[in-house]
Backbone as JSON, one array per atom type, in Angstrom:
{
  "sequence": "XXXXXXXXXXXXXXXXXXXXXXXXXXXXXXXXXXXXXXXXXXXXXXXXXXXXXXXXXXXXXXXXXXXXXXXXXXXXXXXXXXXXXXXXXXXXXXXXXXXXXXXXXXXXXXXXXXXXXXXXXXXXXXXXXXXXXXXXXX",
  "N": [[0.82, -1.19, 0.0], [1.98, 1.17, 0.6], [3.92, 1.65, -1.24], [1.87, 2.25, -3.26], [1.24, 4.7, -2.79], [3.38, 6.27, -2.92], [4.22, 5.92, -5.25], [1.84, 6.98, -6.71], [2.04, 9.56, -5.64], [4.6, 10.49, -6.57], [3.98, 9.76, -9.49], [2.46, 12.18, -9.98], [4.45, 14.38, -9.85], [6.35, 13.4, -12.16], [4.68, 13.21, -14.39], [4.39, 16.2, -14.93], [6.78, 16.84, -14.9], [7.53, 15.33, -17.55], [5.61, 16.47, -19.29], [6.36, 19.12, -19.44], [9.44, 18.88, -19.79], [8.27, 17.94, -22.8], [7.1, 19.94, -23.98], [9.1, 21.97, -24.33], [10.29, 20.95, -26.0], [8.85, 21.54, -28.28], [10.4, 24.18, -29.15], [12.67, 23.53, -30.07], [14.75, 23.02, -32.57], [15.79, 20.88, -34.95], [16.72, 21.12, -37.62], [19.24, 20.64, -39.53], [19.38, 17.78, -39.22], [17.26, 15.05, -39.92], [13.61, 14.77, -39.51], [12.49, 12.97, -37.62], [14.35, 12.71, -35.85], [14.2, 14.2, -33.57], [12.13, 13.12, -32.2], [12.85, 10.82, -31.74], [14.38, 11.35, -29.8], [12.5, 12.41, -28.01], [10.92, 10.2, -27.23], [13.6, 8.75, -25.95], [14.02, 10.92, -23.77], [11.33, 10.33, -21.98], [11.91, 7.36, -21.93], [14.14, 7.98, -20.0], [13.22, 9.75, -17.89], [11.08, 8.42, -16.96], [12.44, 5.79, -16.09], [13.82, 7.04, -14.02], [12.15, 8.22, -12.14], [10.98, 5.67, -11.74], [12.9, 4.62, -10.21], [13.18, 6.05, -8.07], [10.28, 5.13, -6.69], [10.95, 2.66, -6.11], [13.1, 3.3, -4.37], [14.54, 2.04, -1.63], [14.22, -0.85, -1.79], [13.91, -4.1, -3.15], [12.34, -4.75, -5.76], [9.62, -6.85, -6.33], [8.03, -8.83, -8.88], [5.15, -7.71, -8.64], [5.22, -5.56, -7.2], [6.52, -4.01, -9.16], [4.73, -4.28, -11.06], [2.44, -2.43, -9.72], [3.95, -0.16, -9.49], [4.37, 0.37, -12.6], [1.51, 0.53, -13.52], [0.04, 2.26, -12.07], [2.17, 4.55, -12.53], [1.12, 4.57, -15.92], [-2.05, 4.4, -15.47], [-2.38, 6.77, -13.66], [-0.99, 8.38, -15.0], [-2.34, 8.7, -17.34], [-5.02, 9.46, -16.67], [-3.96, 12.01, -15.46], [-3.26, 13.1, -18.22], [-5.77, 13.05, -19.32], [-7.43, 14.94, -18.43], [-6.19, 17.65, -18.71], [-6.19, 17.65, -20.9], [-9.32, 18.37, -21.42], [-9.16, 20.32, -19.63], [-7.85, 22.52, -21.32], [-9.84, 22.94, -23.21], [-10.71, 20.62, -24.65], [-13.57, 17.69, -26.72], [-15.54, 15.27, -25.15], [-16.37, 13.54, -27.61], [-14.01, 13.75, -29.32], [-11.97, 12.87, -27.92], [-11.08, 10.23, -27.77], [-9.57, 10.13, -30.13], [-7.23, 11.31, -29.97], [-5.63, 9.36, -29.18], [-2.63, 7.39, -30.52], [-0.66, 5.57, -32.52], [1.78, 6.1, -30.99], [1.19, 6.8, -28.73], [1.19, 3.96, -27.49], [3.16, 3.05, -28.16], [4.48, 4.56, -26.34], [3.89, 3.13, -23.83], [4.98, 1.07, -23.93], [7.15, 1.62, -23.57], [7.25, 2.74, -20.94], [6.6, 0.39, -20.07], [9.45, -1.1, -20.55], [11.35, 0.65, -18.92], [10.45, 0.96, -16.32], [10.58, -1.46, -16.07], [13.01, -2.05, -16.25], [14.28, -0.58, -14.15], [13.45, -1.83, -11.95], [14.52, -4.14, -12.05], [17.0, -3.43, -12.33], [17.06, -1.53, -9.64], [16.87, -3.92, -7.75], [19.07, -5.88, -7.99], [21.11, -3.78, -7.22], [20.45, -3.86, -4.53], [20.62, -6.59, -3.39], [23.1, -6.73, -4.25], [24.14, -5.17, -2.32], [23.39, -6.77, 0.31], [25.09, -8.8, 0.58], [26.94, -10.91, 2.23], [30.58, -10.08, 2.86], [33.05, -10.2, 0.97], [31.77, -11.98, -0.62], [30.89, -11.52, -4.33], [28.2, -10.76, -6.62]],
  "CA": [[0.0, 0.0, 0.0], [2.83, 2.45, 0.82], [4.25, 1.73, -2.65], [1.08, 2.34, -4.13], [0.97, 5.76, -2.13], [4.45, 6.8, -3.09], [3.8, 5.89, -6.69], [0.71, 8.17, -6.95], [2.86, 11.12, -5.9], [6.05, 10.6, -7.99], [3.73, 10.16, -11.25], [2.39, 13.5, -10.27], [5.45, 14.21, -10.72], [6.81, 12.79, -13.4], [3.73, 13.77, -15.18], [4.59, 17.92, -14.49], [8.37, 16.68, -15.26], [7.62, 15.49, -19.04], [4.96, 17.5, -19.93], [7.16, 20.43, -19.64], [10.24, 19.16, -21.12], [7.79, 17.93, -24.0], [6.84, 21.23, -24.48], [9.96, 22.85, -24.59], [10.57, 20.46, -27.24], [8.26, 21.9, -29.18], [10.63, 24.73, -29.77], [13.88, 22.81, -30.17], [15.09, 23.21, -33.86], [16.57, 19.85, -35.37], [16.63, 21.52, -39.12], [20.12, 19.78, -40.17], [18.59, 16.44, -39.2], [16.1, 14.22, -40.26], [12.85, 15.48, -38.45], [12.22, 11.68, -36.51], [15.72, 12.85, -34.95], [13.26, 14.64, -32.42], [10.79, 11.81, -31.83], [13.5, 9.41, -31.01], [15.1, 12.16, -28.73], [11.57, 12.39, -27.38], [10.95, 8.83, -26.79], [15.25, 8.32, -25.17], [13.75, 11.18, -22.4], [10.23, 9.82, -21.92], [12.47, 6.17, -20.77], [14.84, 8.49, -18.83], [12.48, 10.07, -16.8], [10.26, 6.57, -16.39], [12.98, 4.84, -15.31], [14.62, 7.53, -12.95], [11.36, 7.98, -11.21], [10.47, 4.52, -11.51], [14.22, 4.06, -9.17], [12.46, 6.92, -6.6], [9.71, 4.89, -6.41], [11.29, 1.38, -5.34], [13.67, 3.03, -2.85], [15.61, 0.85, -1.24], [12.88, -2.23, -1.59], [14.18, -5.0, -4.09], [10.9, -4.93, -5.85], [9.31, -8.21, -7.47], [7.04, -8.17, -10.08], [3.88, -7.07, -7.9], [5.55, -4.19, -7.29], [6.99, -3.93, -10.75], [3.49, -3.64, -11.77], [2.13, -1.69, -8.94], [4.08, 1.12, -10.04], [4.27, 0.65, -13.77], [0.11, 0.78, -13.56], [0.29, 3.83, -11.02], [2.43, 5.24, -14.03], [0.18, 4.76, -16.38], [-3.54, 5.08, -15.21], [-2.7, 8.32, -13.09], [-0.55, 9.54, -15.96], [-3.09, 9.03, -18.62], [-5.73, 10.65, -16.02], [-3.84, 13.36, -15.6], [-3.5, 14.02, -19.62], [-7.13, 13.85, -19.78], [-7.59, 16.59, -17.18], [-5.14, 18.77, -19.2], [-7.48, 17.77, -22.45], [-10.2, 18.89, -20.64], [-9.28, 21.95, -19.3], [-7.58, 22.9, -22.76], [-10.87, 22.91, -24.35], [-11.27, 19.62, -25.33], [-14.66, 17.02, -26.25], [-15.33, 14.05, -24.85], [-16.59, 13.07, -28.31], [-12.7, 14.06, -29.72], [-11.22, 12.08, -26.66], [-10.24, 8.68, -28.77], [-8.61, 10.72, -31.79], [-5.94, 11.66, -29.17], [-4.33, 7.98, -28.75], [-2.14, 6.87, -31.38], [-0.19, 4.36, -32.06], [2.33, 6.48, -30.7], [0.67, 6.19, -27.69], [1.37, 2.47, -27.8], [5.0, 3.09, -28.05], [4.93, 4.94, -25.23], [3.6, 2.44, -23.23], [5.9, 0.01, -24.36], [8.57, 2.79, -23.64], [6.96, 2.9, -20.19], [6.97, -0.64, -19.33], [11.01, -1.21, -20.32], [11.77, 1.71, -18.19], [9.96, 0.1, -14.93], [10.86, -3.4, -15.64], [14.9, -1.9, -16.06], [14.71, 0.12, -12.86], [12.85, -2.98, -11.02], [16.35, -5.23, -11.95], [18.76, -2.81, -11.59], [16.99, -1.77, -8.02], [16.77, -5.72, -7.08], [20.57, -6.06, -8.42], [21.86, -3.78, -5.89], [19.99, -4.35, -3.13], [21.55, -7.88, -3.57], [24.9, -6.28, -3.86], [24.47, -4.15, -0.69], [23.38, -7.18, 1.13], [25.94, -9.76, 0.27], [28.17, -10.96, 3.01], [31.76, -9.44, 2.32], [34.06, -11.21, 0.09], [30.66, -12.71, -1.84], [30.28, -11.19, -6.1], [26.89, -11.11, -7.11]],
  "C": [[0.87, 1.26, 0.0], [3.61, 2.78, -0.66], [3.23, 2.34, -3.27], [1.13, 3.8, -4.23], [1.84, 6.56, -3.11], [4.42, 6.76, -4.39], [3.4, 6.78, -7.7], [1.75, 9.95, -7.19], [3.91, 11.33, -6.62], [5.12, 10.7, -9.54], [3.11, 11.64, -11.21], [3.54, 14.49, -11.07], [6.28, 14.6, -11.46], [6.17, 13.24, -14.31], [4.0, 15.67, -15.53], [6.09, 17.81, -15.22], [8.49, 16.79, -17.3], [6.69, 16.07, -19.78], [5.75, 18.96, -20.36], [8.39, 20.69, -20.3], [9.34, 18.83, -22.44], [7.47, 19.11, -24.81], [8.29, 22.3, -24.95], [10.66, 21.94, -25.27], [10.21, 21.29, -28.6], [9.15, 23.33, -29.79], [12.81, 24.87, -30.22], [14.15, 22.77, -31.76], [16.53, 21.98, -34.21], [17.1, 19.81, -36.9], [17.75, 20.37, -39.33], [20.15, 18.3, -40.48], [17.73, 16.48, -39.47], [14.79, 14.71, -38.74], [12.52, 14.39, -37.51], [13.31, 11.9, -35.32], [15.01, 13.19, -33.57], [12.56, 13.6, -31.97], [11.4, 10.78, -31.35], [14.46, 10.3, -29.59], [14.01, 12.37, -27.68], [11.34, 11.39, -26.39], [12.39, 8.76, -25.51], [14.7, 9.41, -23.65], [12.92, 10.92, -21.79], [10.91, 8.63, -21.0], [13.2, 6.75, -19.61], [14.18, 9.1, -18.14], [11.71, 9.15, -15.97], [11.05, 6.18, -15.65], [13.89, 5.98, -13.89], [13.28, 8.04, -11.57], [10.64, 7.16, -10.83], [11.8, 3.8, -10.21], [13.53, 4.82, -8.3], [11.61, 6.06, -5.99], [9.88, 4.0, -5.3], [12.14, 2.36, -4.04], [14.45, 2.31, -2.9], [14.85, -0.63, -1.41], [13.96, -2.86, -3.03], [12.95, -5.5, -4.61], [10.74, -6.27, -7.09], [8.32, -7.89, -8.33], [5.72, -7.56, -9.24], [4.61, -5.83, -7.47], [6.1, -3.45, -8.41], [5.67, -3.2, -11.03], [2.56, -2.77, -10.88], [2.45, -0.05, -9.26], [4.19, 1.21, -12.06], [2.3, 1.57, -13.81], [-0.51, 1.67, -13.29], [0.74, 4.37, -12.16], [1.29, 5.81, -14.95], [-1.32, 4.81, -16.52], [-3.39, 6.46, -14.81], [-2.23, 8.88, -14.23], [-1.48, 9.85, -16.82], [-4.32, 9.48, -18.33], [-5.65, 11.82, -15.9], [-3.99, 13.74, -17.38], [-4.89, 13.85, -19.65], [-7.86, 15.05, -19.04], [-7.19, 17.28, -18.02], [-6.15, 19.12, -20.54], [-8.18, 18.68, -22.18], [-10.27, 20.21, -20.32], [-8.69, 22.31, -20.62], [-8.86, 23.13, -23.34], [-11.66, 21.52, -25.09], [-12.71, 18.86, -25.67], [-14.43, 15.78, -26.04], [-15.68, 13.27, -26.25], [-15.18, 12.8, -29.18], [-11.96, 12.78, -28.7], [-10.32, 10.74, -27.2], [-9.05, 8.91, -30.03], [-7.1, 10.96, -31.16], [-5.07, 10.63, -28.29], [-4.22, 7.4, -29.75], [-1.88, 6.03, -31.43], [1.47, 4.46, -31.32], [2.55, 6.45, -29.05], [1.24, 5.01, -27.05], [2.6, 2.0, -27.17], [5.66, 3.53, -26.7], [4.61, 3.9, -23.71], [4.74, 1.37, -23.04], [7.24, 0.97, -24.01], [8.69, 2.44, -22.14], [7.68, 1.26, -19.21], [8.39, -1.31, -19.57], [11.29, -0.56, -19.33], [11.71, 1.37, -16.59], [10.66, -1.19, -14.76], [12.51, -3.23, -15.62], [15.28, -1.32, -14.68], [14.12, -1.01, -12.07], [14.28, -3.69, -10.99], [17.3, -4.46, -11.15], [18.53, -1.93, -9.81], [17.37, -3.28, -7.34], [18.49, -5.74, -6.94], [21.24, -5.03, -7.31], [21.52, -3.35, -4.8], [19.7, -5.91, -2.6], [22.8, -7.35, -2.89], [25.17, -5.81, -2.66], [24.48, -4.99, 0.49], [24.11, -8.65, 1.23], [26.72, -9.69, 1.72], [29.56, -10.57, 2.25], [32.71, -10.47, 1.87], [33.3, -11.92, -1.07], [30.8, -11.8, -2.96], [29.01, -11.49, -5.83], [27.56, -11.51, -8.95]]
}
């Protein structure tokens, strides 16, 4: 439950975190490159933020998959609550509401759940290491 807690408030967030660099994407000028150059630079901070507040989350905990997915899920329900709030107050309709998940979307999900399931290991991995008797390798 305390995971779940702690979860909630980091995707706040996290949510406030990449909304804002996303936006100040928007006036990032990649002219000399190929214009996807952005979209994969998008995506590379999208995992780096996932996974660096998906490490806040665990803590010190060596989290197993129920907590894996505890906070991936936290991630993404509150996150994709909050963007419909933002819709919402923007102006948006609820009849519009579906046009605004791609398959981009998708990706990000899939962006989402690497990002969790890499910070779940590499938490577990050294909170192993930390608790090894001395002279033991993991």
């Amino acid at each position: 439950m305390m995971l779940f807690v702690r979860a909630f408030f980091i995707t706040i967030v996290r949510f406030a975190v990449i909304l804002a660099v996303m936006m100040a994407l928007g006036y990032l000028d990649v002219s000399p490159l190929p214009e996807w150059t952005l979209f994969g630079f998008a995506y590379l901070l999208h995992f780096s933020f996932t996974y660096f507040f998906a490490r806040w989350a665990f803590g010190r905990r060596a989290p197993r998959l129920k907590q894996t997915l505890i906070v991936y899920l936290t991630f993404i329900i509150f996150g994709t609550g909050l963007e419909i709030v933002i819709y919402f107050t923007g102006g948006g309709e609820l009849k519009n509401l579906y046009r605004q998940y791609t398959w981009q979307s998708l990706y990000l999900v899939l962006i989402y759940a690497a990002a969790v399931w890499l910070a779940a290991y590499r938490s577990r991995r050294l909170h192993v290491k930390a608790n090894l008797p001395e002279g033991l390798e993991s």
